[in-house]
N, C-alpha and C positions, 0 to 999 in steps of 0.2 A: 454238601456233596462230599460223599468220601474222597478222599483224595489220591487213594489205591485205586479207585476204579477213574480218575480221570485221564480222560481220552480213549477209554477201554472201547471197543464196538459194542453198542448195544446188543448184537446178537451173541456175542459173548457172557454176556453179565445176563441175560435172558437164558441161558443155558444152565449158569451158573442160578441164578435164581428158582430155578425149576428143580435142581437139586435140594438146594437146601429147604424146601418145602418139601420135598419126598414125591411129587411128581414125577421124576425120571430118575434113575442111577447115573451116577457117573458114566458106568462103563457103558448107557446108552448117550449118554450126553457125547462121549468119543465117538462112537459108533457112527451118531448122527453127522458129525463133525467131519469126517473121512466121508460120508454117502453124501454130501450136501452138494448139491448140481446148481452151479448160477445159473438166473438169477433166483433162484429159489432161497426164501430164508430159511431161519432153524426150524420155526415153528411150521413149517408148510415138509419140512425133513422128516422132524420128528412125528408130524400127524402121517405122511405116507410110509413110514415106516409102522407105524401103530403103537409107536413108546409112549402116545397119550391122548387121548379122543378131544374131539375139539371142543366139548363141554368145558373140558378140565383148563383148556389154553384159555378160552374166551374167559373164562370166570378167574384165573388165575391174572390176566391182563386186563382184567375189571377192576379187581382191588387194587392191582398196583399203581395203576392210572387214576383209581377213585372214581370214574365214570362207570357207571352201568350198563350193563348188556342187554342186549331186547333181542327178540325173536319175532324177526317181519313179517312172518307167516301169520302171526297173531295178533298183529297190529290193525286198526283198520283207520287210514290215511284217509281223513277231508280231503276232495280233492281241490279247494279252494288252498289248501297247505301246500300241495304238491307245485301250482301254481306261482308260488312265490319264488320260486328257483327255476330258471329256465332250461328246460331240456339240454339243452347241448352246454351251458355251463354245468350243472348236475355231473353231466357224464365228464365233462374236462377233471373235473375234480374230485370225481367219486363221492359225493352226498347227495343225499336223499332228507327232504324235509318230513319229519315226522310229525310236528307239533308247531302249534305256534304261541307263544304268550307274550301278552301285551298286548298293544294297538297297535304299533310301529311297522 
């Protein structure tokens, strides 16, 4: 870990990261930063503002996580998958079972 950005707020260094890839300017990175309504984050700022469509974010918080991004529209869920995560946990926790592998 850099040790400039330790304790820094994620949605700081997400702003800042978005710059230095050429995704936003600075002067919308400000911009957003002064417009940002709690509990709203940057990213949900800078999408209502239009400084970067949500392709650009998902895909951009894809590589930086190293997880991939899916499109559920395009998905089509077993629903013997769906099944392994109970409704009202599901919803406590916001997941959604797309896949299963193994036997487990």
């Amino acid at each position: 870990m850099n040790p400039t950005n330790a304790g820094q707020p994620v949605v700081d260094r997400l702003g800042d990261l978005l710059v230095a890839e050429g995704l936003i300017t600075d002067d919308q990175l400000a911009h957003a930063r002064a417009e940002q309504k709690p509990p709203e984050d940057l990213g949900g700022t800078l999408l209502r503002l239009r400084f970067i469509f949500e392709e650009q974010l998902v895909g951009f918080l894809s590589r930086q996580y190293g997880i991939p991004s899916i499109v559920l529209s395009q998905l089509e869920i077993d629903a013997e998958v769906l099944a392994l995560v109970p409704a009202d946990l599901a919803k406590t926790y916001d997941v959604l079972p797309i896949e299963r592998h193994g036997t487990v």
